[in-house]
C-alpha positions, 0 to 999 in steps of 0.5 A: 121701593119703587121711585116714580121719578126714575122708574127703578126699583130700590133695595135695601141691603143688610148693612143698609146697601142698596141696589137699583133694580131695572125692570123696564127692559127685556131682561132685569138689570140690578146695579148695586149704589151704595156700599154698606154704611159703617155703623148701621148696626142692627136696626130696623131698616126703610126705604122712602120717597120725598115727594121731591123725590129724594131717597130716605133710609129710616133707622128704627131702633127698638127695645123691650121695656117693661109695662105695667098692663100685661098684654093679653097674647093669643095662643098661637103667638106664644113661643114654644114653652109659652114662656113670654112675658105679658108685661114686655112689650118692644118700643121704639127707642130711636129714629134716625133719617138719612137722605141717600146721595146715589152719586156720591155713594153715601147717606147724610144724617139729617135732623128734621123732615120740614113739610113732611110727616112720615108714618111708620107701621109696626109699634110707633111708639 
């Protein structure tokens, strides 16, 4: 994610540590922020910018339930035995936000975005 703000670049890290990556020198310069967080656990992982500026990791759990309309899959999308089920399809079965404190080193469950909406791509079930 680039940050207007600062002009780095942030990355997202497995176990949810970042980095800051600098670009606007001779040579890039990456700094690591923010140490793994306990409990991340496995789910999917986004970096956003407020327009106040301040960094979110979105924490998107998703699951396989099963539905009553059978999807139609494309050929080329089938597994090699072809063997995946029309009927399960993956939703998402938790969110969570956290506001990222780059000084402090650590994020901060927060429990609603007032005056902002946030779009997330991929199923937004």
């Amino acid at each position: 994610m680039y940050s207007d703000v600062d002009g780095l670049f942030y990355l997202l890290g497995y176990g949810a540590s970042m980095c800051s990556l600098d670009l606007n020198g001779s040579s890039p310069v990456a700094c690591k922020i923010l140490n793994s967080v306990p409990k991340s656990g496995t789910p999917t992982k986004y970096l956003v910018q407020t327009p106040a500026g301040d960094i979110l990791q979105i924490w998107r759990l998703r699951d396989y339930v099963h539905s009553l309309t059978p999807a139609d899959i494309p050929p080329h999308y089938m597994d090699d035995e072809g063997a995946q089920d029309p009927c399960l399809e993956q939703n998402t079965v938790d969110l969570q936000v956290f506001k990222v404190d780059l000084h402090g080193q650590r994020v901060e469950l927060i429990k609603s975005l007032p005056d902002y909406a946030l779009f997330l791509g991929f199923n937004g079930r």
